[in-house]
C-alpha positions in Angstrom: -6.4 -37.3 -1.2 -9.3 -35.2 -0.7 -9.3 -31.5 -1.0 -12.1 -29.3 0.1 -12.0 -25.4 0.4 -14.8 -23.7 2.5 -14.5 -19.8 3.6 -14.9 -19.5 7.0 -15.3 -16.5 9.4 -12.8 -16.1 12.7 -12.2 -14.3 15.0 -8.9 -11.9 14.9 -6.9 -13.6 17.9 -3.9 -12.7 16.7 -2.6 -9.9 14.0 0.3 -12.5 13.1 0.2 -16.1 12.6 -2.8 -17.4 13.7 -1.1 -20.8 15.4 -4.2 -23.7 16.2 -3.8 -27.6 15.8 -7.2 -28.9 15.3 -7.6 -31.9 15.8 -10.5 -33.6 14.2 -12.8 -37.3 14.4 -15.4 -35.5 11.9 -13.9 -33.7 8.4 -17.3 -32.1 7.9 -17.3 -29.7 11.5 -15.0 -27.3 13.0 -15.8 -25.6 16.2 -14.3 -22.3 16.9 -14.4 -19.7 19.8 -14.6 -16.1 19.2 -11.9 -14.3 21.4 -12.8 -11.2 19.9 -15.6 -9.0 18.3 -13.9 -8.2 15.1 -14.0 -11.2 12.8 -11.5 -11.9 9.7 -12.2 -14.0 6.3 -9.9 -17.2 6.3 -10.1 -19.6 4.5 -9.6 -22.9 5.4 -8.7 -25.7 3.3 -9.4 -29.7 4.7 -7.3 -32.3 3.1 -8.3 -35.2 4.7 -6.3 -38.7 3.7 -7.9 -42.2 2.0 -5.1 -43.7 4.4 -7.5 -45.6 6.8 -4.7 -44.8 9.7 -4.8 -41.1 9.3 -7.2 -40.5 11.8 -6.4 -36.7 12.2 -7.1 -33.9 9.3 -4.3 -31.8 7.6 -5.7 -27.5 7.6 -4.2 -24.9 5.8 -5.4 -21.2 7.0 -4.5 -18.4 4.8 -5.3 -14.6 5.8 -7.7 -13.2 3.4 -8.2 -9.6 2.7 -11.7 -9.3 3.1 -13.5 -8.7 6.0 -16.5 -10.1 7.2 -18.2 -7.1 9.3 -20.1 -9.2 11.8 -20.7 -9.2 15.5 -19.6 -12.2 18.2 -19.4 -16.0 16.0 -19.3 -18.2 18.9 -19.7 -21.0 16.2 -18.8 -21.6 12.9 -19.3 -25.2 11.1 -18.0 -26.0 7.7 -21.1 -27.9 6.9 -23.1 -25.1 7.1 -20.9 -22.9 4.9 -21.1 -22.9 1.0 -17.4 -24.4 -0.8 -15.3 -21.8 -3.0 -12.7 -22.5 -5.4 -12.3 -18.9 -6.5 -8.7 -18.9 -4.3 -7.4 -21.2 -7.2 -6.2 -19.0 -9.4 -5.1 -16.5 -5.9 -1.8 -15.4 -5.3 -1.6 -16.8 -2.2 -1.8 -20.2 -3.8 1.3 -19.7 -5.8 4.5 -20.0 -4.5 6.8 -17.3 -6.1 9.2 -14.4 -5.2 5.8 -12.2 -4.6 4.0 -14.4 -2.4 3.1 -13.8 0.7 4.7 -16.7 2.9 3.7 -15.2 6.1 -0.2 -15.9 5.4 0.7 -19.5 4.4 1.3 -22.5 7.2 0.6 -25.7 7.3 -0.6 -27.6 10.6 0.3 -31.0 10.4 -1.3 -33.2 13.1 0.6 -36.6 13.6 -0.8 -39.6 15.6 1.6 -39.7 18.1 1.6 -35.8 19.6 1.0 -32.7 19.4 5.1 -31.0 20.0 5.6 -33.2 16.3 3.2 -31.0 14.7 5.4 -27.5 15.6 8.1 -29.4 14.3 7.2 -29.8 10.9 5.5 -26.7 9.9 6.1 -26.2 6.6 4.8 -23.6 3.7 2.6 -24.9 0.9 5.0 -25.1 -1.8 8.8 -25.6 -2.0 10.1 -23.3 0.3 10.0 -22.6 4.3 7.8 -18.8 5.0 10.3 -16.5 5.3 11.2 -15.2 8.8 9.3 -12.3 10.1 11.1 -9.1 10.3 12.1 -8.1 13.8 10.2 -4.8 15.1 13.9 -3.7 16.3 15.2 -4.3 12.4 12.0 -2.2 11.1 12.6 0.6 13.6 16.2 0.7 12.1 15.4 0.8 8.9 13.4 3.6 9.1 15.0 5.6 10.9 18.3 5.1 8.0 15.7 6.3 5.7 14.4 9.0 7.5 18.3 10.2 8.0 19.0 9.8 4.6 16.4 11.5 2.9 16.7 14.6 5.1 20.5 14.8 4.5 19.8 15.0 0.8 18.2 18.4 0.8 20.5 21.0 -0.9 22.9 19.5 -2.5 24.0 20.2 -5.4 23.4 17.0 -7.5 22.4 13.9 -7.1 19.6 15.2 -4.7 16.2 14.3 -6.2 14.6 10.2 -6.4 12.7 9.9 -9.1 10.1 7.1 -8.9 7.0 6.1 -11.1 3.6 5.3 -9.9 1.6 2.3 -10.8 -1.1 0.0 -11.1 -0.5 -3.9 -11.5 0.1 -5.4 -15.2 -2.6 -5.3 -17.2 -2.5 -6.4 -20.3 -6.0 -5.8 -21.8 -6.1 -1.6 -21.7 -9.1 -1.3 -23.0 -11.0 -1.9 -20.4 -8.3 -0.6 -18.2 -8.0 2.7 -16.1 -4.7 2.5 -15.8 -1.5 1.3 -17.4 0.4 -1.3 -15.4 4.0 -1.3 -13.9 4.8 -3.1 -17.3 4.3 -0.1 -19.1 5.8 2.5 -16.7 8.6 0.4 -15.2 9.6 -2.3 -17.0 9.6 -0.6 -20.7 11.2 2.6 -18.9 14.1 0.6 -17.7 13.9 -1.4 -21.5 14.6 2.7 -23.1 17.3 2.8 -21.0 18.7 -0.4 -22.2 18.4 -2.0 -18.4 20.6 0.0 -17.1 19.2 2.4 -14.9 15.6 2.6 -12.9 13.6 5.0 -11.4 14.4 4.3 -7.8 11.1 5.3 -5.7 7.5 3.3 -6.4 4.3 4.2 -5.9 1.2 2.1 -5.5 -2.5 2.5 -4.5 -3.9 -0.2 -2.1 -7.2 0.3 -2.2 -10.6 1.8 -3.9 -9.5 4.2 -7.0 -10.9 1.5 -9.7 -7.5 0.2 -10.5 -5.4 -2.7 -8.2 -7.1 -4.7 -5.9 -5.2 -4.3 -2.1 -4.0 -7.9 -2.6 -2.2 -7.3 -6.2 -1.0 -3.7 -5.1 0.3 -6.2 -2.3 2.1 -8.2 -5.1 3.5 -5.1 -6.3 5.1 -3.5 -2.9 6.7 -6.8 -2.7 7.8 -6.9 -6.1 9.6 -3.2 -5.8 10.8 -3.2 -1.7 12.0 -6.6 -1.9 14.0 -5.6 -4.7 15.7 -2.1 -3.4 13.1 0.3 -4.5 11.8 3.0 -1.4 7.8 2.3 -1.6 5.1 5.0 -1.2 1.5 3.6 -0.9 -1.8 5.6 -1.1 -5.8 4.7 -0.7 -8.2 6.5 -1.9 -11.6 5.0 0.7 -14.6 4.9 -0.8 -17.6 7.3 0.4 -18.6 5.7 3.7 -22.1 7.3 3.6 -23.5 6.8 0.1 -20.5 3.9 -1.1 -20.1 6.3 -4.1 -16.5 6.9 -5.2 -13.7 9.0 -3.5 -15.1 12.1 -5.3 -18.6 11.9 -4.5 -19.3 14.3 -1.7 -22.7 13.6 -0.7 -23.8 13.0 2.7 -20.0 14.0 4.4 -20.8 13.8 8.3 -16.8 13.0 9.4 -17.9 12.3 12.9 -20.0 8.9 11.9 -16.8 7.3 11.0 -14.8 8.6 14.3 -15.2 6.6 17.7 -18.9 6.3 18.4 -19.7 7.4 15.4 -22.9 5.3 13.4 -20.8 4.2 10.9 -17.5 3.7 12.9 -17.6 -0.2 12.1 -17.1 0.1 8.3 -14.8 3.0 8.4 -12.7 0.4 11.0 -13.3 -2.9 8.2 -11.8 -0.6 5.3 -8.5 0.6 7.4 -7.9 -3.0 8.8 -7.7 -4.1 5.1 -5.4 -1.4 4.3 -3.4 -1.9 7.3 -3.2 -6.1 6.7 -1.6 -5.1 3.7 0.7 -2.9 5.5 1.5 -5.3 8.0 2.3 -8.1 5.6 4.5 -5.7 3.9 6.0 -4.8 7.3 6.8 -8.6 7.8 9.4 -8.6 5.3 11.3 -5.7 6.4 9.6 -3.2 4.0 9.2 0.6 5.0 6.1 2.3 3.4 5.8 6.1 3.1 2.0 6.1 3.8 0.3 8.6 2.3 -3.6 8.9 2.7 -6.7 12.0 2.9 -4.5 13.6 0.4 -4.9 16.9 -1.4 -7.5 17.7 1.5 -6.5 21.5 0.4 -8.9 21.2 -2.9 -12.2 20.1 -3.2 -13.1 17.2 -5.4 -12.6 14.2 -2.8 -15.2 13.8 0.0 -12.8 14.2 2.4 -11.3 17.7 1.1 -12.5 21.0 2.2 -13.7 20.0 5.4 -13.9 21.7 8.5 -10.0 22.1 10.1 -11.2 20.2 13.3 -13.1 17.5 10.8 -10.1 17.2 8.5 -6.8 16.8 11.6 -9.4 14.6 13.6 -9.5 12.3 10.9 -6.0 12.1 10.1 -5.4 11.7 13.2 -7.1 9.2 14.2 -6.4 6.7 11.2 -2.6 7.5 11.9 -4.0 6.1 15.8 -5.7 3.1 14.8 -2.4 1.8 12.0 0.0 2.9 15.0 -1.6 2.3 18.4 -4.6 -0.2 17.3 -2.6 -2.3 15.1 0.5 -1.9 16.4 2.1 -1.0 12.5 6.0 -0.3 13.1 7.3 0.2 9.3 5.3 3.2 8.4 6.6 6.7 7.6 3.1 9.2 7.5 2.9 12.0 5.1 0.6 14.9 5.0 0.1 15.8 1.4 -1.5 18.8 -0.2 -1.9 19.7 -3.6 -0.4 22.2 -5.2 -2.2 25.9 -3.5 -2.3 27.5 -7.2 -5.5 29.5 -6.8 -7.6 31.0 -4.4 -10.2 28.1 -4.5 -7.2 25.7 -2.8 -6.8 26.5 0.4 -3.3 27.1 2.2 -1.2 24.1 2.6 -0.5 24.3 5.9 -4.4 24.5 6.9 -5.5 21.0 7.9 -1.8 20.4 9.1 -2.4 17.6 12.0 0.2 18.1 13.9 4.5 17.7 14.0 4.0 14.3 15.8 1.7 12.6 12.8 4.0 13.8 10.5 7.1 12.5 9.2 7.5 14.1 5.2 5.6 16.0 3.4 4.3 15.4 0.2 3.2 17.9 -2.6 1.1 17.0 -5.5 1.8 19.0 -8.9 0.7 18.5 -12.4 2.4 21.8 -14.3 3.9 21.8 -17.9 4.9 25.6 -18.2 7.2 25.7 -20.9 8.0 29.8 -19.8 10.9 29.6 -17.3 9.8 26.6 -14.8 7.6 23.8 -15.8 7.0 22.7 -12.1 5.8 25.9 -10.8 5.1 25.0 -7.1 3.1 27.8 -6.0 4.0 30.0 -2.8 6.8 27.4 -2.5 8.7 29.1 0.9 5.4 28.3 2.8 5.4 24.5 2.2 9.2 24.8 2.8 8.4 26.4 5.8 5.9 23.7 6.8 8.1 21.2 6.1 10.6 22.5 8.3 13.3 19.7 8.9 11.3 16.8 7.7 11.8 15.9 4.3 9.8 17.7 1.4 8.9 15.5 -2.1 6.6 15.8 -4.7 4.3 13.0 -4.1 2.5 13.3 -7.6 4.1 14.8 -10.4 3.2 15.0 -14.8 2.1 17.6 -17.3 -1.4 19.6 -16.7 -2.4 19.2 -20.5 -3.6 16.4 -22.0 -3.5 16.4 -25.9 0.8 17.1 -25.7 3.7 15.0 -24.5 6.4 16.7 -22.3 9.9 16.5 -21.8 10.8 15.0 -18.3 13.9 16.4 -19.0 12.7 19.9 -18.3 11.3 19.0 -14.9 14.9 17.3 -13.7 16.2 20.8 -14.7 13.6 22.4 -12.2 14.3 20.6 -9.7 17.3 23.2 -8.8 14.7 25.6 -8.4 13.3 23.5 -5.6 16.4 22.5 -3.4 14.4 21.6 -0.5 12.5 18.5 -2.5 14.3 15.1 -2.6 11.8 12.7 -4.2 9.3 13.3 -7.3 6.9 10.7 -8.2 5.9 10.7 -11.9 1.8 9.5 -11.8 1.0 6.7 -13.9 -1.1 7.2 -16.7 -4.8 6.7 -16.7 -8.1 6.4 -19.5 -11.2 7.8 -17.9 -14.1 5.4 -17.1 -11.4 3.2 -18.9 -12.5 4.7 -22.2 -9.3 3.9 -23.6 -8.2 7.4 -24.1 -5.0 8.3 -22.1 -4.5 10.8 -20.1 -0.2 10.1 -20.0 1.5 11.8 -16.9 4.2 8.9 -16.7 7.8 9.2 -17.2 7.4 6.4 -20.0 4.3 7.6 -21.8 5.7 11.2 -22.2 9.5 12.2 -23.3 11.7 10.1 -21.3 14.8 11.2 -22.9 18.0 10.9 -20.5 15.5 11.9 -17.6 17.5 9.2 -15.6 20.7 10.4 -16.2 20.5 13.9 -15.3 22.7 15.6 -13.1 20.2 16.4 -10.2 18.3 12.3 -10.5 18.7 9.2 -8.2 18.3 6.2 -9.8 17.5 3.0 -8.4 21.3 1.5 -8.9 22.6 5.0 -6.7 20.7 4.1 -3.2 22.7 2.8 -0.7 22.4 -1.0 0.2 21.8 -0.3 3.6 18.6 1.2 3.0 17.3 -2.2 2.6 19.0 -4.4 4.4 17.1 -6.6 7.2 20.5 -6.6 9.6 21.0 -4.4 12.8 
């Protein structure tokens, strides 16, 4: 058996499966159709038989993450295309609890019809794809969430998640710029001899210099699958100059809003985010989608912009994840950083509206060891914004860099704040991957009996029914 692997470009017919038999006399053509002007990176790999009475071709199409920003293919040949083998060593070409079955079908063709072939799909590997999530089961999960979270404001104990961000394993940190969920998750959970786990995980799907979207995609299935609640942020790149999230030159926000000159790249770099949303989505996972963050400040390009700038841009990518793509499973929050000077502005300023808003997320990095070591500033305004949705910290570790701190001492806070029901510890990170830490994680400071405190959730407290894929 022969197996050849070309890259090919295709139109986006479909935001699921993309279901074709093609039949072929020739292994060295394919002739596609473009049904649409936005085309999507597949890859499709040939495996054609030494049988002399196959006469039809075996194709494997797997979703890729990339995009290929071009205008109308109306054909496509695989002879004209270079071959790749850098999927070998993919994810998607592994078959474990992490991969992503839904991108993965085989289309058998048989000599004798066509209604055989639908018959025997099967996944590459050992195992069927598992079984899309209904929209009607996604739509009911989040709203047990939504209910649950909000009734956990005010009470007395037991009130406040505690989760750990992270970056996929990685074990060389020397050229790293961050440490890996092996670090802040599974030695965490190792202090506490296995027994307890931060219950709440946060990842970053795209563009901060740390996981790729497709093994942050590894990750939100590693953690939802496995009864943790999943926040995910991105941090886009500079659409004007391609510079990083905190370069600020060149900012012109209506280029990348419809009509704008530069509206087709800003649209590539959400539908990769949002493929990775969907194919989270898929298997019944609700993300808490958190994105144009600490807008209040100034050091991303997208902060201190103009009010009407700033809420049409939110609004419009919470448009094109909702309306455009059709995303079911996601739960939007607006998140400003902690308003403690007078260069930050208010945190209700570039508020987008009640409808584009379901939590909202503060981010603090405090380690006042004089009365409270959180110190959200002008706390009964965000309270206030918040109204009845439900208020977390989205980021959360110690200002100073040179001195670990007790995690403890927050947990104890936390009664000082009885609105807030999550905290997210950040992960640790080593600038320009230097390999000097900066250590804001639970693990990399004083963990000491953080996650048995009176006032934490851990993991093993949520309710089952959180997660479960049933009506």
């Amino acid at each position: 058996m022969i197996v050849r692997r070309t890259e090919l470009a295709t139109p986006s017919c479909c935001r699921h499966w993309l279901r074709l038999l093609l039949l072929t006399t020739t292994s060295s053509t394919l002739l596609l159709t473009a049904l649409s002007r936005h085309c999507y990176a597949l890859e499709f790999i040939e495996v054609t038989s030494h049988d002399t009475s196959a006469s039809k071709s075996d194709l494997l199409l797997i979703f890729d993450d990339h995009r290929v920003n071009k205008g109308d293919t109306s054909k496509i040949t695989t002879s004209s295309l270079p071959q790749s083998d850098r999927y070998s060593n993919h994810p998607r070409s592994k078959t474990s609890s992490t991969s992503i079955n839904r991108s993965l079908q085989l289309f058998t063709s048989t000599s004798n019809s066509a209604s055989a072939t639908e018959k025997d799909d099967v996944a590459v590997g050992t195992t069927s794809p598992r079984a899309v999530v209904s929209d009607q089961v996604i739509l009911k999960k989040k709203a047990r969430l939504r209910r649950f979270l909000k009734n956990l404001r005010n009470k007395p104990t037991k009130r406040v998640i505690l989760g750990q961000q992270g970056n996929h394993n990685n074990t060389d940190l020397s050229s790293s710029y961050a440490t890996g969920f092996d670090f802040v998750y599974d030695e965490l959970a190792a202090f506490f001899d296995n027994e307890r786990h931060v219950g709440f995980i946060g990842v970053d799907i795209g563009e901060l210099g740390y996981s790729p979207p497709r093994l942050a995609l590894e990750d939100i299935l590693r953690f939802g699958l496995d009864g943790h609640i999943i926040t995910a942020m991105f941090h886009p790149r500079n659409p004007w100059t391609g510079g990083d999230s905190w370069d600020l030159t060149g900012v012109n926000v209506p280029d990348i809003l419809p009509r704008g000159s530069r509206r087709s790249q800003w649209l590539a770099y959400l539908n990769t985010m949002a493929d990775i949303l969907q194919e989270a989505s898929d298997q019944g996972i609700i993300i808490l989608i958190r994105y144009l963050q600490e807008m209040n400040g100034y050091w991303f390009w997208w902060g201190n912009l103009s009010k009407a700038h700033y809420k049409a841009l939110y609004r419009d990518v919470h448009k094109h994840f909702t309306r455009r793509r059709g995303l079911k499973n996601l739960l939007f929050v607006y998140s400003p950083g902690n308003s403690y000077s007078d260069e930050i502005k208010p945190y209700n300023f570039y508020f987008p509206g009640k409808k584009f808003v379901d939590l909202i997320g503060v981010t603090v990095y405090e380690d006042c060891y004089e009365g409270d070591p959180l110190e959200i500033y002008d706390y009964p305004s965000l309270v206030s914004l918040a109204g009845k949705k439900p208020l977390f910290i989205a980021e959360l570790g110690p200002q100073t860099e040179d001195t670990l701190f007790w995690y403890w001492d927050y947990a104890d806070s936390f009664s000082l704040y009885p609105e807030v029901v999550m905290a997210m510890a950040y992960n640790d990170w080593s600038y320009e991957g230097d390999g000097n830490w900066v250590m804001k994680s639970i693990r990399g400071n004083h963990a000491d009996g953080v996650l048995w405190h009176e006032t934490v959730i851990a993991k093993e407290e949520l309710p089952a029914s959180l997660f479960s894929n049933t009506l």
